[in-house]
C-alpha angles and dihedrals in degrees: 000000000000114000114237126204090223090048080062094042097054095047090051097051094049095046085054092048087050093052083048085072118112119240131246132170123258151207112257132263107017133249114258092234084067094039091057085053090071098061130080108289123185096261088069097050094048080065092067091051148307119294117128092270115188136181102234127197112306127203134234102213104172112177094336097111111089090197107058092080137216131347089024108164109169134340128190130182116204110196121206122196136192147171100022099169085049130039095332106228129192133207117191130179120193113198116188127176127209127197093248135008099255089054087059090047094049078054092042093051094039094055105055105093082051090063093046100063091037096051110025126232128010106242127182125259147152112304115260125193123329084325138353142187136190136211134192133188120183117219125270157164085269112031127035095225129251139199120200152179134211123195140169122198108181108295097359126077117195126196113198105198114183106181142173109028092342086071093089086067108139122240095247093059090047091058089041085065089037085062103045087049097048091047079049087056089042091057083043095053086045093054090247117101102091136206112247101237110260123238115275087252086089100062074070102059120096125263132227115294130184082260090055104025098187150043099204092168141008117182134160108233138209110258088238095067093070085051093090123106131182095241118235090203101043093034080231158092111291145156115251112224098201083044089055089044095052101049086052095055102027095039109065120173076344115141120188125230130208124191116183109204132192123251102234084197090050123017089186086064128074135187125210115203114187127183125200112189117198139179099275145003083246091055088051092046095058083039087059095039097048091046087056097051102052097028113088087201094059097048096099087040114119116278086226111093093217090045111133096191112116131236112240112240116265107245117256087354107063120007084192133109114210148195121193115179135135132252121206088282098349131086108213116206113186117184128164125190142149102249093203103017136062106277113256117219078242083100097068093071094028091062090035085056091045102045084049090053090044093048087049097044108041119073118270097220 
């Protein structure tokens, strides 16, 4: 990926823009909707050039991750994809906030032969926060390549992954994301860095419940990022071309909406609901059918589009288990897994119990 004077220009001048905003005081600790407004969304990097650059769906992740140590408060990833039709690349930022700065220090210092064996070799590059480090791990046959930052601000840490074939990223673009990242904490921090609203379509999802105990997340999405499928043919993620093709014609204005809730039962466990409204039932029926017919998760889902039953996980390819029906307009995708654990067959209920809340709360026309 070539650096461009005017790449560094435009994230210079937004991070000064951001420090121009005036301060206020706010709530601690943050929401994790604002949270998720401080990481690399698909609007910077088209600034860095074209590329068909999406913000795909990002996980609220709260206290889940073992590993992130103690004093953990909340943690979000925002994933970023691009050229799908090319040389697919991937940019992820992982946020996570501690109760105190040296809590985040003690996590910063204990990951990093972690990120060492997930990223490759600590190279040098421009500080960044109160302490930085950089990996980088060349492509190969056997590993598809990644560059990466890590930074720590006081009580937040921040990973910065770019994979696939952003992953030759130079290290003065990553800082220059670092930096943009870390300006966007500091407006947090200030009160300032706001949550765009969200469509009308989520005063429609359900709440929390004593079944799902808690809303840990709720974010619009882009529509391309319910365009992936697991391939029957390439046994892999991949980008579906006809489904591409259908939420551009059948969506409309359409955005689509995801909430991640808390299993009560499990708190290891989470369950993603995301709702994708289009024109008419007829565009969401050739959406769904479509979706069945490419997507090798769905292949034991019931054949009725307004079939709550879920489909079991695929062993050693998705943990998840997963509903897929449609709702008057809406496509309703259910899916329940444990991010960091082995997935209990809790989620089968769990995503039958969710698909049937969502059925009975969204509109039927």
């Amino acid at each position: 990926m070539a650096v461009t004077q005017g790449w560094r220009l435009s994230l210079l001048l937004l991070g000064r823009l951001l420090m121009l905003a005036p301060a206020a005081a706010r709530p601690l600790p943050p929401a994790p909707e604002q949270l998720l407004q401080a990481a690399v969304r698909a609007d910077d990097l088209a600034k860095a050039g074209p590329g068909g650059w999406w913000n795909d769906l990002p996980e609220f992740n709260d206290r889940l991750d073992p590993g992130a140590g103690a004093g953990a408060v909340t943690a979000v990833t925002a994933h970023v994809f691009g050229k799908p039709d090319d040389a697919p690349a991937e940019v992820a930022t992982t946020l996570q906030l501690y109760a105190s700065a040296a809590a985040a220090a003690a996590a910063f210092d204990a990951t990093a032969g972690d990120d060492a064996r997930d990223d490759g070799t600590p190279v040098d590059g421009p500080g960044i926060g109160d302490e930085s480090r950089y990996l980088h791990q060349p492509a190969s046959s056997e590993h598809e390549g990644t560059s990466a930052l890590r930074f720590r601000w006081g009580g937040y840490t921040a990973r910065i992954e770019a994979a696939g074939a952003a992953s030759a990223m130079a290290r003065d673009q990553m800082a220059a994301l670092g930096q943009m990242v870390l300006v966007r904490l500091r407006q947090l921090e200030a009160g300032t860095l706001g949550v765009p609203a969200l469509p009308g379509l989520a005063r429609d999802l359900p709440p929390a419940d004593p079944a799902f105990g808690q809303v840990l997340g709720t974010a619009a999405l882009s529509r391309e990022a319910l365009s992936w499928i697991w391939s029957k043919e390439s046994s892999a993620l991949a980008v579906s071309g006809p489904l591409r093709v259908l939420l551009k014609e059948g969506a409309g204005d359409g955005q689509p909406l995801l909430r991640r809730y808390g299993l009560a039962a499990s708190p290891a466990h989470v369950a993603d609901l995301v709702v994708m409204p289009f024109r008419d039932a007829a565009a969401a029926g050739r959406f769904l059918l479509e979706l069945r017919r490419e997507d090798a998760r769905r292949a034991a889902g019931a054949n009725d589009e307004g079939a709550v039953e879920p489909a079991a996980p695929i062993p050693d390819v998705a943990p998840a288990w997963r509903a897929d029906l449609r709702v008057g307009r809406y496509i309703v995708e259910v899916s329940c897994v444990a991010p960091f654990a082995p997935t209990s067959t809790l989620c089968a209920a769990a995503a039958k119990d969710l698909a049937a809340r969502a059925k009975a709360s969204l509109p039927q026309k």
